[in-house]
N, C-alpha and C positions, 0 to 999 in steps of 0.2 A: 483641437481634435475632439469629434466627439464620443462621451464616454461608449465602453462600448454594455449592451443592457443584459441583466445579472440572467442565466438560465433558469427558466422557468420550470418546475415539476412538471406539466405535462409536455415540455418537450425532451424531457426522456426516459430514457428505454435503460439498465441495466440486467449484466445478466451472467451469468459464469460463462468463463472464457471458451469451455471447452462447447458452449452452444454458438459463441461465435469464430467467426474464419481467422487463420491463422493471419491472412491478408487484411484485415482487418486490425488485427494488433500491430502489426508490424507497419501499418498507417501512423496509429496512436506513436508508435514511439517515436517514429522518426530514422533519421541519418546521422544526426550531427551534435545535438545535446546528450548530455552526461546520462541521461536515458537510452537513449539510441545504444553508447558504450557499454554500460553496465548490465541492461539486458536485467534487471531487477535478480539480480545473482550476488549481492553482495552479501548479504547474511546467509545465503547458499549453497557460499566456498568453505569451507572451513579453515582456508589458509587468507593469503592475504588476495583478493579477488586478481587485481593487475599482475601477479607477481606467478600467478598458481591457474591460471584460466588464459585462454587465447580468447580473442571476439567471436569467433566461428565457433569456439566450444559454449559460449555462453550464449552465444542464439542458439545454438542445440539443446542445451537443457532448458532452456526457456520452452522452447517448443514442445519439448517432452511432459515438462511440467504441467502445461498450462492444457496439453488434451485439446488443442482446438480443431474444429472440425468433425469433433468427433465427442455429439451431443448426448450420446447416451456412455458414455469414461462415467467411472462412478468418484473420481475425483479429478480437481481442477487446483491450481492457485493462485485463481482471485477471479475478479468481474471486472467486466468490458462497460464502461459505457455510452449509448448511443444518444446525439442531439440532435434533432428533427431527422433523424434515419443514418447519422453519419457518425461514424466512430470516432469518438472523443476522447475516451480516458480508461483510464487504469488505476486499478488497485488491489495488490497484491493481501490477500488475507488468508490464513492456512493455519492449523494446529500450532504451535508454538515451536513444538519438537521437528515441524518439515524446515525450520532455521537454525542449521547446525553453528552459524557464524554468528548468531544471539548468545551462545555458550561459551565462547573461545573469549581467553582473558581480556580482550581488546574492547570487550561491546560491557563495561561498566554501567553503560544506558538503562541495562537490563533489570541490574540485580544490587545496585547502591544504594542502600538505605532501608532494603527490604528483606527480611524475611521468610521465606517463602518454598514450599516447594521444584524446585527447578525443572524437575521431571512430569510433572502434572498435566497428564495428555487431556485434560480437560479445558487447559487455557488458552486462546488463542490468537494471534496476532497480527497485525495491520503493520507493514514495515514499508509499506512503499505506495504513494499515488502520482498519477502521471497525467496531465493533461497534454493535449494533442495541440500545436501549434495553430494559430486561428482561434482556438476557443481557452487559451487562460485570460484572466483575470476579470469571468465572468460569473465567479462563485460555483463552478461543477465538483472541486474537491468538497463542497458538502454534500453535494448528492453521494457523490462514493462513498463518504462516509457515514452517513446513513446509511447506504445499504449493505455497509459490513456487518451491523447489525444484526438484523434480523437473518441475515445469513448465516452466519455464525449459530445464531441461536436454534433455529431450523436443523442444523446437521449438528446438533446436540452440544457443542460448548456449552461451559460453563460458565466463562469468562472469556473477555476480547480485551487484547490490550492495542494500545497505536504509545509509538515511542517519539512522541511529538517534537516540535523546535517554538521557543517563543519567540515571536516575532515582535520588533520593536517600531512606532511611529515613524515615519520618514528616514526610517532605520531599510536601507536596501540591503536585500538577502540572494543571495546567488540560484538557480536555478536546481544545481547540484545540492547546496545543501537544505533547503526546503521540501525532499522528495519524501521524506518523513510525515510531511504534514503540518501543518501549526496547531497549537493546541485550542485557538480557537474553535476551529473546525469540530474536533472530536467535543468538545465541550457542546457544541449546537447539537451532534450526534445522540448525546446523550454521557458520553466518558466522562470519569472525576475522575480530577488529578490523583494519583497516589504515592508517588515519589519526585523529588527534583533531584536527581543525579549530578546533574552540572547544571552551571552556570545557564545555560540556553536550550537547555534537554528538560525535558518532564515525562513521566510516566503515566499517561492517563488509560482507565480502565472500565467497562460494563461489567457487573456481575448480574450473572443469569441463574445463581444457583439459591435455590428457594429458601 
């Protein structure tokens, strides 16, 4: 088979959600992967996501959240992005504090091994990227994370954080637990590592503050 060729920078387009159609997102995610289910609500819940949320409650606040259609919402959370004109992916990036399920004892991801202000509405976080079925494992989770960046940085963070997974050589990784991101990815982005939590987690970070 042959390989399939890495996405090109000028074939695309990123852009906050709420400037693209809600039909459009709901492309990206799909029907049937752990994306499609989740609906990017899982640090969203405060309880335990399967257990405390229906499917129809969490395509509701996705849809809420995310303001699409509706270009001029003075917040969104996260960017759509487009490959040669057709909606490809997702990544969810917001203030720290719009992840109430980042705080609840269970997400040790966060906050093991650091120090740290908890409440700091200055900092902000990458918890999720989704590539649209047809276009993975053509290198577009670096485009999105690249453009968390300067996004972040633009509506005044201080800091971005992505709560990454290493990934190992001929080492297969499930779709579900990858949505995090690899920490190579943010590493190309520009983030250093700042903490290793566990075993297959790491904490990598932008600081924007002068």
């Amino acid at each position: 088979m042959k390989p399939k060729e890495p996405v090109r920078a000028d074939q695309v387009r990123v852009v906050p959600a709420n400037q693209a159609s809600w039909h459009d997102l709901t492309l990206v995610f799909g029907t049937a992967d752990y994306a499609a289910r989740c609906r990017c609500q899982r640090f969203k819940v405060e309880g335990w996501i399967w257990r405390d949320t229906t499917f129809d409650e969490r395509v509701a606040m996705q849809e809420e959240q995310t303001h699409c259609d509706e270009p001029d919402a003075e917040r969104t959370s996260g960017l759509v992005a487009y490959v040669d004109g057709e909606p490809a992916g997702w990544v969810a990036v917001e203030p720290r504090l719009a992840y109430p399920g980042l705080f609840h004892s269970r997400s040790p991801v966060v906050w093991r091994g650091r120090d740290e202000d908890r409440d700091d509405p200055g900092v902000w976080s990458v918890t999720c990227a989704i590539v649209r079925k047809g276009y993975r494992g053509r290198g577009l989770t670096y485009h999105l994370a690249a453009a968390t960046v300067g996004y972040a940085r633009d509506r005044g963070a201080q800091a971005l954080e992505a709560y990454a997974m290493i990934t190992e050589p001929g080492k297969e990784i499930t779709w579900g637990e990858l949505h995090v991101g690899a920490r190579q990815v943010f590493e190309e982005a520009g983030f250093t590592q700042v903490s290793h939590p566990t075993k297959r987690r790491v904490v990598m970070r932008v600081e924007f503050r002068a």
